[in-house]
N, C-alpha and C positions, 0 to 999 in steps of 0.2 A: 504493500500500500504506500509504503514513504516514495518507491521510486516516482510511483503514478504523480502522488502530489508534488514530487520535485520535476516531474517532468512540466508537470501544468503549473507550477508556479515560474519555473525558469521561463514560459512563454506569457504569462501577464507581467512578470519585469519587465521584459525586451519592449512590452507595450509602454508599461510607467515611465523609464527610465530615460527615453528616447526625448522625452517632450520641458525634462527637467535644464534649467538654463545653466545650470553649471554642468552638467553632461553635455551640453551643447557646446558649451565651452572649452572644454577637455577635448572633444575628440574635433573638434574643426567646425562645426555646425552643421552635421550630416544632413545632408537631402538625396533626393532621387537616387539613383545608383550606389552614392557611398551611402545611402542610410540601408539601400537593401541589400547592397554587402553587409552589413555588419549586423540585421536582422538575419539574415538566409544564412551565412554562414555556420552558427549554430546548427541548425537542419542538416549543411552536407557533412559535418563529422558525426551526427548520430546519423546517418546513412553509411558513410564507411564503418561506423563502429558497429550497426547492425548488419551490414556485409561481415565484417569481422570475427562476428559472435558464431558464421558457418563452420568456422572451423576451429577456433579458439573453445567452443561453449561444450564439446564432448570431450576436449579432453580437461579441462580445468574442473568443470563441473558445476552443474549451476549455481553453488554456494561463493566458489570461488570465483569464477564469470562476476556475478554481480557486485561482492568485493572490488573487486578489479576497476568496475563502473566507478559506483562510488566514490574511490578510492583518487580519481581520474577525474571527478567531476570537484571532489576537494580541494585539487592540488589547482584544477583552471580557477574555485571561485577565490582563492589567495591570490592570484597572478593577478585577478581580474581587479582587485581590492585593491589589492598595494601599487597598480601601477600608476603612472602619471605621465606626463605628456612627451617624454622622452623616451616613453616606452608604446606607444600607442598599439591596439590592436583589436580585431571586431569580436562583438559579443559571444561568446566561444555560445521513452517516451519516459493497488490491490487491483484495479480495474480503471476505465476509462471516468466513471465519474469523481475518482482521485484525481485524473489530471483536471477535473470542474475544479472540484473542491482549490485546487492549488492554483489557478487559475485565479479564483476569486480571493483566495485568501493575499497575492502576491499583488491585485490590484489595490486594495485594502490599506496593505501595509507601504504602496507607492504614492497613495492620497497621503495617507499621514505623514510621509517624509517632505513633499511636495509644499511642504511651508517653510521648511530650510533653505536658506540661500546659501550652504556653506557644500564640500564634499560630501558630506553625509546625506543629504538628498538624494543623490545614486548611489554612492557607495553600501548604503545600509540594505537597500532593496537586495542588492544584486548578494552577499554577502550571506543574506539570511537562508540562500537554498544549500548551504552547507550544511544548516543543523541538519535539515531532512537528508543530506545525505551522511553525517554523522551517527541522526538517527538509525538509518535502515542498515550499516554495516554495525552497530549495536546489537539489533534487534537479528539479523542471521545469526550471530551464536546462538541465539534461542532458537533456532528454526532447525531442524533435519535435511540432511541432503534428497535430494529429487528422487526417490524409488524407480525412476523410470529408468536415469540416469545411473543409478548403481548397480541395475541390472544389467543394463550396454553392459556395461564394466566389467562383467562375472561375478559382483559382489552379493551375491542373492542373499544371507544371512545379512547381512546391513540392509538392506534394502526391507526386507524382514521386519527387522527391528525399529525401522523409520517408519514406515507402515505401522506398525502398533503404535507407538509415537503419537504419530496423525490421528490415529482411530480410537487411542486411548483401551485398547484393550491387550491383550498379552499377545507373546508372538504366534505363540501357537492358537490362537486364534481360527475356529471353522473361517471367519470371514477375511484372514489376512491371506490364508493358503487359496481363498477364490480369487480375492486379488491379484497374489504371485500368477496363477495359471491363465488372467486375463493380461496381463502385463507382458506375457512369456508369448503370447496367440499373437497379439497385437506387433507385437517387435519384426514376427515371424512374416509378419504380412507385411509389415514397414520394410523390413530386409528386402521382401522383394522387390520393393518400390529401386533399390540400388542398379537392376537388373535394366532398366526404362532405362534411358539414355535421354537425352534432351533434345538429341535428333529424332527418337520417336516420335517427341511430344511433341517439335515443332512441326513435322510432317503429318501428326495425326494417326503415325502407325498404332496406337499401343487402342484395346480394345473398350477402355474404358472412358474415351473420351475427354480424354488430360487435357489437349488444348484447348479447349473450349470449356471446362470448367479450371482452371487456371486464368483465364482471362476475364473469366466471370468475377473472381476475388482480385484482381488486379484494377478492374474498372470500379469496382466497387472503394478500393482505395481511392483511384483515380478521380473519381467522382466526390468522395469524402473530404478530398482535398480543395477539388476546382469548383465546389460552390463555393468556395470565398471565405468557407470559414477565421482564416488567417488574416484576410482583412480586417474582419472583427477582435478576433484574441491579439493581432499582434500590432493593431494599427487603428483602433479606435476613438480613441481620443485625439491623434492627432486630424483624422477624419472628418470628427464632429466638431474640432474647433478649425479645421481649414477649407471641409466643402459644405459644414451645415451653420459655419460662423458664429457658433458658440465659445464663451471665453475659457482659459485654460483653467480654470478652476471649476467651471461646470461640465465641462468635458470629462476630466476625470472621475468627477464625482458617477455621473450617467454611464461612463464606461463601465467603474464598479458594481453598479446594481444590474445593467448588462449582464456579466459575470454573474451575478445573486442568480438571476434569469438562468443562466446557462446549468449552474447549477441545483435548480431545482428542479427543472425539468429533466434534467436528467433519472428522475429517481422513477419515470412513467415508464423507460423501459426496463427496468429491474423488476416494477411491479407486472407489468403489464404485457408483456413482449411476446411470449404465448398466445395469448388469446390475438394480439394481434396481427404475427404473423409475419415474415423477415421480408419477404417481399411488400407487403400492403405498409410497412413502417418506411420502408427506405422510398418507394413509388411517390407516398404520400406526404414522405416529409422532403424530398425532394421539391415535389410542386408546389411546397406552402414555401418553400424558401425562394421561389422563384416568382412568388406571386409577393414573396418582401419586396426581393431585391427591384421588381419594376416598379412597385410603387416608392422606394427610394427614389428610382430613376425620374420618376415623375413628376413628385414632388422637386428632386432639387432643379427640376429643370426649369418647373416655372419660375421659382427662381426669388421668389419673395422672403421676406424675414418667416412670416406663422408657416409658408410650405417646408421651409427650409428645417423649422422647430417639428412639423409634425413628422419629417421625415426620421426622426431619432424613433419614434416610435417601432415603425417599422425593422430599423436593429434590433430591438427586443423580439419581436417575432421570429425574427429570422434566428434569431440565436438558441431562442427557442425552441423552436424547428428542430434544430439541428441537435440539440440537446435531447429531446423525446427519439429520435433514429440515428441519423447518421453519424452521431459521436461516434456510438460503441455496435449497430448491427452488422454494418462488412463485418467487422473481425468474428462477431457470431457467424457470418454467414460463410463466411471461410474455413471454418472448423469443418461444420455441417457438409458443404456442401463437394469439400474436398475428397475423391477415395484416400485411404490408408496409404498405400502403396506410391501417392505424391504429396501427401501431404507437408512432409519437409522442403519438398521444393518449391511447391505454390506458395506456403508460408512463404518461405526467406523472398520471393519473388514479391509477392503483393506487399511485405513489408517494405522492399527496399523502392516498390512504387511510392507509397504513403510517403515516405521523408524525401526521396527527388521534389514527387511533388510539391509538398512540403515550401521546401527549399526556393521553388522555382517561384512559388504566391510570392513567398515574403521577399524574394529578389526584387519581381515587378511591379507591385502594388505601390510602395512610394514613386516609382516614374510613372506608373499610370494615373493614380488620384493629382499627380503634380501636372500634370501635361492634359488630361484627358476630364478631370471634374468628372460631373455628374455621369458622362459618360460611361466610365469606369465598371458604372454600378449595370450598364447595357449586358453587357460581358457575361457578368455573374445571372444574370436574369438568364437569358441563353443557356449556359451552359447547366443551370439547372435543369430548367424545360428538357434538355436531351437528355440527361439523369433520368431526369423520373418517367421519361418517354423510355429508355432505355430498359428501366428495371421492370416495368409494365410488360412490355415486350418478349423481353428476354430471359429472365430471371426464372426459374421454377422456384415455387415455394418448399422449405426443408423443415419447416413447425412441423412437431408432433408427428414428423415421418423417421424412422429407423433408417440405418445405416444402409439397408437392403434396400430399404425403398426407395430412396434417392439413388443409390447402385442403377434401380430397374428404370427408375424414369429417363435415363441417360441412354441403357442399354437396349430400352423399348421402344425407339422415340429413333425417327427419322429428322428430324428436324431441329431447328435451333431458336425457333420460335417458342420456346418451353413455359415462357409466360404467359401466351394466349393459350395453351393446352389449359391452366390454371383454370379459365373462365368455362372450359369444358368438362369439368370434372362432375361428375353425377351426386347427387344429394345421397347416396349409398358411400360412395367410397369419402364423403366428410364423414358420416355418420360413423363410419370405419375407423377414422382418426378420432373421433372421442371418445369410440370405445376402448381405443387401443390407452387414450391419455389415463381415464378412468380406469384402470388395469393400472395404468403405474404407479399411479395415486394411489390406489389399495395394495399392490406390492410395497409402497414405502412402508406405509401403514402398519404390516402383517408384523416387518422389520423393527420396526422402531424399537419395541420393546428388549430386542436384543442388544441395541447398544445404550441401554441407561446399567 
């Protein structure tokens, strides 16, 4: 959880810190270009370092992997702290609503420094995502190594004993030795995955339809990123005080509660996300964020003080939007939707899409809102509309469907229009899926009583 909230808090600094006039004064007065090098920079070292993590992450092991992070992310926030003007250089991800949480908390703590005229204005922001990673390399000693991990390994009695650990029960445990024997299946079917080549994949040879559910979890990043998100986390306040002409003291303020926004709506798909379904959240929140970003556009085009005011609004929506789906469902829907046998490759894949993408917002966003105004916001309106056109389309739904079943929809299925099948589907085979849900809900059930 600490990484999550240091990863979202290190991206609402990059927002605070940017607008502060002694930060503007240290580094030169960053605009266009140089402000999105030294915003996007950040992004392409967690791109190399999640490239990195392919082949660094089995053999360290995830305990020490994340160490290593930490560890790395300590030593940049010192550099970043101590340095001064003769040393100049640019602003070096428990789950997705941690990076909310740390998002909001780091806007927060960027409003309240925001009254210092002295180094401490930025310095303290930027500074403070050390505790969180002071904290979470704490907090691994308490933690057990990855059982999955220690199996690769051949360490099956460790792996054992961290399994009881987790589950709080003894090793020999009926339910630790079902775990062993699904851990051991799963590996055995992952192993084959080594067998694929990525010339199958690109060609299409391998039976299960790699390429095209591989670029399903890629767009899905791809899309997670190019609504615009990043405009908003990493560039709002300078936003609402240069294209909606609000003063630097109300900008941040509205940025903050923004963030409140992002992170409370986040809590609809933790509750909710079942019943609603991975394609109908991402479709649907897609097109609300599209239906923001135009009336942004519209408003600021007319161009008045109250359009210009009522246009802040429509940020909250939009962040909201994105907070209720596409924060955190691609990465649901990449789990799901991947077979076993590519799932480590479509991972590292759609991951290292997510931080390019990334990378590339926060590169052009200050030369586009500087050059392009209201414009800018054309863009983002666009490229939602093809999102949510896209996941409409294309997407098969993976709610409340097994492993097999998604396997069969792939393997039964001539087509790649797999989202209009969706609207074909017979009111017997829904019926099918809540029976099947209701089955798992009474198998927890049956269980519980065994682990108090």
């Amino acid at each position: 959880m600490f990484a999550f909230i240091l990863y979202g808090f290190e991206q609402g600094e990059l927002a605070n810190v940017q607008n502060e006039a002694v930060f503007q004064s240290q580094f030169g007065h960053p605009q266009g270009n140089y402000l999105g090098i030294i915003v996007a920079i950040y992004n392409l070292g967690s791109f190399f370092g999640s490239m990195a993590n392919i082949w660094i992450g089995d053999k360290l092991g995830r305990k020490r992997a994340i160490w290593l992070g930490f560890t790395l992310v300590t030593i940049g926030v010192i550099l970043q702290c101590s340095s001064y003007s003769s040393h100049r250089g640019g602003l070096v991800a428990a789950e997705p609503q941690g990076v909310a949480f740390g998002i909001t908390v780091s806007y927060w703590i960027g409003y309240g420094c925001s009254k210092r005229t002295d180094q401490v204005s930025w310095r303290l922001p930027v500074g403070i995502q050390m505790l969180f990673a002071v904290l979470g390399i704490v907090m691994l000693f308490f933690c057990p190594e990855s059982p999955r991990w220690l199996m690769r390994v051949g360490r099956t009695q460790d792996a054992r004993y961290s399994l009881a650990t987790i589950n709080g029960v003894p090793e020999d445990h009926p339910r630790i030795s079902a775990i062993i024997d699904n851990i051991l299946y799963l590996q055995e079917i992952e192993g084959s995955g080594d067998k694929i080549t990525w010339g199958d994949i690109i060609m299409g040879r391998d039976a299960m339809h790699g390429r095209f559910r591989i670029m399903l979890t890629v767009f899905g990043q791809f899309w997670n990123q190019f609504g615009g998100i990043n405009l908003v986390v990493y560039y709002v306040p300078m936003v609402l005080e240069n294209n909606v002409g609000l003063s630097s003291n109300l900008a941040t303020i509205l940025g903050g509660c923004i963030m409140l926004t992002f992170f409370a709506t986040g809590f609809i798909p933790t509750l909710f996300l079942d019943k609603m379904g991975r394609r109908f959240a991402m479709a649907s929140g897609s097109a609300g964020q599209c239906i923001s970003m135009l009336l942004v556009t519209v408003l600021l085009r007319v161009g008045t003080k109250e359009s210009s005011v009522a246009a802040t609004a429509f940020f909250f929506t939009f962040i909201g939007l994105f907070g209720y789906a596409m924060n955190c469902v691609p990465w649901v829907y990449a789990a799901e939707v991947l077979p076993l046998q590519l799932r480590a490759k479509g991972n590292a894949i759609s991951v290292a899409t997510n931080w390019i993408c990334n990378f590339v917002i926060a590169m052009i966003t200050p030369i586009m809102t500087e050059n392009l105004a209201w414009k800018t916001y054309i863009v983002f309106t666009l490229t939602n509309a093809v999102a949510a056109i896209h996941f409409f389309v294309f997407y098969p739904e993976t709610s409340k469907r097994t492993l097999e079943d998604i396997e069969n929809i792939f393997l039964d299925s001539h087509t790649i229009f797999y989202g209009l099948q969706e609207i074909k589907r017979t009111p017997t085979e829904r019926l099918t899926e809540k029976l099947i849900d209701i089955e798992h809900v009474e198998t927890v059930e049956e269980r519980s009583p065994e682990s108090d």
